[in-house]
N, C-alpha and C positions, 0 to 999 in steps of 0.2 A: 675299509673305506668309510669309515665315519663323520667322517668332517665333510665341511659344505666348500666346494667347489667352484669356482665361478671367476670370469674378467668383465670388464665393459669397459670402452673406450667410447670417445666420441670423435670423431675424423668428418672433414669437409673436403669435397670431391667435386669440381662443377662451379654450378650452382644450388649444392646439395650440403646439407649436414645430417649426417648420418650415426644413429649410437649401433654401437655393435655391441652384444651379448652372446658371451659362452659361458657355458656353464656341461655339468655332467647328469645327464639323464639314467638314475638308476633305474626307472621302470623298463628302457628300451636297451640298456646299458651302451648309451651313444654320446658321443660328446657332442653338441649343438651349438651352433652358434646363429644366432636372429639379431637380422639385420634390421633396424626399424628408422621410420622418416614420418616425423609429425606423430610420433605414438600407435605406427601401425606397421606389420610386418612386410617387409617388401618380398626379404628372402630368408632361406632357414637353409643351412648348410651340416652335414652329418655324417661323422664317424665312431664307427663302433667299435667298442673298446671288449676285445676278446681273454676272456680267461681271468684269472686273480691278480688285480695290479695293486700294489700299497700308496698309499696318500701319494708320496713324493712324485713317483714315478706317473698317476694320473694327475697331478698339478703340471706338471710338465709339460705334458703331452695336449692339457688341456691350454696353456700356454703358446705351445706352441702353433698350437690349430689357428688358434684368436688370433696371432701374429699374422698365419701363413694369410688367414681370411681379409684381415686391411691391406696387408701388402695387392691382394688379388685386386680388392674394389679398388687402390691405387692405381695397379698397371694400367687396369682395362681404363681406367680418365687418362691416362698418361699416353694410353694407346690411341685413344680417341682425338685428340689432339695432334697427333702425327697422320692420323686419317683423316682429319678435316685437310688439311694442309694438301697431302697428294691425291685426295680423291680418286682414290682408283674403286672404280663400282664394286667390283667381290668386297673387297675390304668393308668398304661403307654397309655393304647389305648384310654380313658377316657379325658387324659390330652393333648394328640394328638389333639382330636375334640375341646377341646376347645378352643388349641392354631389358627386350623385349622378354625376353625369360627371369631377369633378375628384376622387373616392377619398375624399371623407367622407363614408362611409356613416352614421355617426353623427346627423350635422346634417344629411344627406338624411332618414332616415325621421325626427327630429324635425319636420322642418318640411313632410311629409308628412301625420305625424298631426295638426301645429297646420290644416291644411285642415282637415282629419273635423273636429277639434272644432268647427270654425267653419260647416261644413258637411258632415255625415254621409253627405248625398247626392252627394258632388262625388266623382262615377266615378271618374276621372282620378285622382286620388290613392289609389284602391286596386287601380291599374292601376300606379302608382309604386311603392307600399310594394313589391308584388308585384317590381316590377323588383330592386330596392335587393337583398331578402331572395334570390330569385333571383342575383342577381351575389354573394350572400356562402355560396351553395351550400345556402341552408333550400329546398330544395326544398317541402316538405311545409306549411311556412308560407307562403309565395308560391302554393303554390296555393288556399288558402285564400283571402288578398285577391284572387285574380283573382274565385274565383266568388262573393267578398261583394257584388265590383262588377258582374258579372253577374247577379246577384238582383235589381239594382237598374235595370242597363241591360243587356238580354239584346244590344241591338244595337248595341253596343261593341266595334269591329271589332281594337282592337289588346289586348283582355283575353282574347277566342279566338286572335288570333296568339300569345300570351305562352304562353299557357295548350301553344300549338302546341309551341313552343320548349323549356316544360319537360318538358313528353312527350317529346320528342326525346329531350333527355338524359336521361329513366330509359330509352330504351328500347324505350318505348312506343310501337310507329312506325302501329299504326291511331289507335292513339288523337289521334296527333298529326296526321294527316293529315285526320281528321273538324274538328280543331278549325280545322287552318290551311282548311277548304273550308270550314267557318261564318263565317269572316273575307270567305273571297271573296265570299260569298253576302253579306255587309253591303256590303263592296266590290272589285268585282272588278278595279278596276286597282291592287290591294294587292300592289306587287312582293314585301314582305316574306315576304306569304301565299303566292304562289306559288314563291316560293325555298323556303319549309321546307315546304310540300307537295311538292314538287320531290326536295328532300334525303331527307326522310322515307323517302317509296316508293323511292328509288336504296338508300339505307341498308338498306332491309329486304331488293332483292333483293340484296344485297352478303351480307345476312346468312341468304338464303334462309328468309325467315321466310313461315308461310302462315299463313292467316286467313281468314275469313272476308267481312270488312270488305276488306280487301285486294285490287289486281285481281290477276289469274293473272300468274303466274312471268313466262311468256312475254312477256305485254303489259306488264307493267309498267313496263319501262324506259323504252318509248316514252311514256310517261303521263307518268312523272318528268322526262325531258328535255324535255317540249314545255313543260311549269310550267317550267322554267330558265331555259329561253332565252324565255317569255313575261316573265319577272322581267329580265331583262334588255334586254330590248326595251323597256318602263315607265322603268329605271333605268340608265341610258348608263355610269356607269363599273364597273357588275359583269362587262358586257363586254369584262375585261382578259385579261391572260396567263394567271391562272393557272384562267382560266375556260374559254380555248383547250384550255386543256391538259387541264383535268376533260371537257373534250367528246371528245378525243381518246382519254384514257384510258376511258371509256364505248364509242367506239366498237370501241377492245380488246377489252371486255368487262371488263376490269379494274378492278369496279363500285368495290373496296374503293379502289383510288387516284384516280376519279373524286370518290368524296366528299371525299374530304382536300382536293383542287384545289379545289373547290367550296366551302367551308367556306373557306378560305384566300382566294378569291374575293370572297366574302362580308365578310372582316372587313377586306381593303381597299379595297373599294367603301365602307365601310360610314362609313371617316375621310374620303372625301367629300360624306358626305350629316350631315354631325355638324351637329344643330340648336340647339348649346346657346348660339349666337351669338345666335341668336331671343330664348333668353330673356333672356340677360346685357341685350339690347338694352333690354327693356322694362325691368329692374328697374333699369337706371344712366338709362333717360331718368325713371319713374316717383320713384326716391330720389336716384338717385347725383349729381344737379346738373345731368346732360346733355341737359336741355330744348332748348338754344338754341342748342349746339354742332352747327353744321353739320355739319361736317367728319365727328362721331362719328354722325350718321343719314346721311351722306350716302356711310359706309361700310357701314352698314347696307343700303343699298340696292345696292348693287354686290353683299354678297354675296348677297341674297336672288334677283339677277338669277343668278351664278354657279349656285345652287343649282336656279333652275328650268331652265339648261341642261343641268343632269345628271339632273332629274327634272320634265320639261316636266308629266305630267298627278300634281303630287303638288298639290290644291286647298288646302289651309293655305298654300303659299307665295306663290299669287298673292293669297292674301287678307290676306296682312300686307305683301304688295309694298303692296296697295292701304292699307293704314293708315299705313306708312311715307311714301308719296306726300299724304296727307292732312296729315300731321305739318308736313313740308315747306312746306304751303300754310300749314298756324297759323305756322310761323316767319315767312314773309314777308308773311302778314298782322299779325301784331304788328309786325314791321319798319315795313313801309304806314304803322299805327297812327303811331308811334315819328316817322314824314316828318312827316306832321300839325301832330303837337302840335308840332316843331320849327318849321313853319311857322309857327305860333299865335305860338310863342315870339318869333322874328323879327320880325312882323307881327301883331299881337293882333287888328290891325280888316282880316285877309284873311279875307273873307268867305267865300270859295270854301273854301278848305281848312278852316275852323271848318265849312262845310257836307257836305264830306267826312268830316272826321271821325265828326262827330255820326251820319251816316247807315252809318258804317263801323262803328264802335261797338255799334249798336242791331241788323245788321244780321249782325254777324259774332258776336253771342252766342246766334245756333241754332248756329253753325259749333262754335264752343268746347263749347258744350254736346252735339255728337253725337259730336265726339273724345273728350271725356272717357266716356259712354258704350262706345264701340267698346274704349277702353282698359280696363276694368272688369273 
């Protein structure tokens, strides 16, 4: 593989123009592709390219990735546009996170507030805004939608973690330690909660801060590390190096370079528990065409499998394993269907299969009827 590798296109989406670059990373050996708007990166997309492959065959492949990546920021404007139109809240707050994970914060909190409108009650999207505003550093406005959605759902366990997370960064390390123990108190196998209650109390004694609220000097480290390594026990790859090394430097005592390891920790555990595969899944089977496409639910389920090996007790993933697995059964119940009427066709007076069907048909519209439900 001697030769230099590489595509770029430039594609407009929205009110966006967007350049795309792929190219082959021999240090990491991954094909890449960076996504940039005004000269800066919004998103980086990544597949690793296993074993000995010759020029041709990674031009290729590098070709095709670059393709499958415009066609992707394609659908998702294409999808968005059939969401604006039916505003149905999941969808809108669905297409929100994903815009919100790819760097458009823009048409994240639009289609954030198109939820509120649709429903003013739907928590979850003022746990979103809260995110969005949050990641563009309004501190002061993010907290504001956390506690609107707290007014409305005190027992909203990831608007007290948020809520935890921006206390952190003012600062704030009781304040953020109360709110990440109101999350555990909703749920206590909330690794998230126990990592920044964990971070919190290490941070404040790094910072020798006393309080009230606060435990004593002395104890508090041990209170900090045991939430850590609870957070990682829950979530299998926070358990890496540089989570070794924040344990090591804790045992130093060397509170200040335990948090950095820990934090560092954190934000690469964090690339493999990224859920936005979840929702991309729902809004490309719901608009994008990919009802029937096997292959695209039958990737879906491998990662949802991937993802409960790195967080065996996180309950959302076995419960869309289980709608994924339902989907599955509508495809090759339609298929079944599909045998039938082929028979029928073949055979008009095969009595057996005319009585199949009929009894498949009458028989499989609870079935259809409780998927479309669960999907809602």
């Amino acid at each position: 593989m001697n030769q230099q590798h590489g595509m770029n296109s430039n594609i407009h989406v929205g009110q966006r123009e967007l350049h795309v670059q792929t190219a082959f990373s021999r240090t990491t050996s991954k094909i890449v592709s960076n996504i940039f708007e005004d000269g800066r990166v919004i998103e980086t997309r990544e597949e690793r390219v296993r074993g000995n492959v010759d020029d041709a065959t990674l031009q290729k492949r590098i070709e095709q990735f670059h393709q499958n990546t415009l066609k992707d920021i394609e659908l998702i404007f294409f999808i968005a546009d059939k969401v604006r139109q039916v505003k149905h809240t999941v969808s809108c707050n669905k297409l929100g996170l994903v815009f919100l994970k790819r760097g458009f914060l823009k048409e994240a909190i639009e289609f954030f507030t198109l939820a509120l409108q649709t429903d003013p009650k739907f928590v979850e999207a003022y746990n979103n805004i809260g995110l969005a505003l949050l990641q563009e550093g309004q501190l002061d406005r993010a907290e504001e939608f956390f506690k609107k959605g707290l007014a409305i759902e005190k027992g909203y366990a990831d608007l007290h973690l948020n809520l935890a997370v921006l206390y952190y960064q003012r600062k704030d390390y009781p304040t953020a330690v109360q709110a990440a123990q109101a999350a555990l108190n909703i749920n206590p196998t909330y690794y998230d909660a126990h990592f920044y209650k964990g971070l919190a109390l290490l941070k404040s004694l790094a910072e020798k801060v006393t309080h009230e609220e606060l435990p004593p000097l002395p104890s508090r480290g041990k209170e900090a590390i045991d939430h850590l390594e609870r957070a990682a026990q829950l979530f299998k790859p926070l358990n890496n190096e540089a989570f070794l090394q924040g344990k090591r430097a804790y045992s130093a005592e060397d509170y200040e370079s335990a948090v950095k390891y820990f934090e560092k920790a954190f934000e690469e555990a964090n690339h493999r528990m990224d859920m936005t595969f979840d929702h991309e899944f729902y809004l490309k089977f719901m608009y994008g065409g990919k009802g029937k496409d096997n292959q695209f639910i039958g990737g879906y389920v491998e990662q949802l499998k991937d993802a409960i090996q790195n967080y065996p007790e996180y309950a959302d993933l076995h419960n869309n394993l289980g709608i994924a697995y339902l989907i599955m059964c509508r495809n090759l119940f339609l298929k079944a269907l599909d045998e039938f009427r082929q028979a029928l066709k073949i055979n008009p007076k095969f009595k057996k299969a005319e009585k199949n069907l009929k009894l498949a048909e009458n028989d499989g519209k609870g079935f259809l009827i409780l998927l479309r439900a669960l999907l809602k």
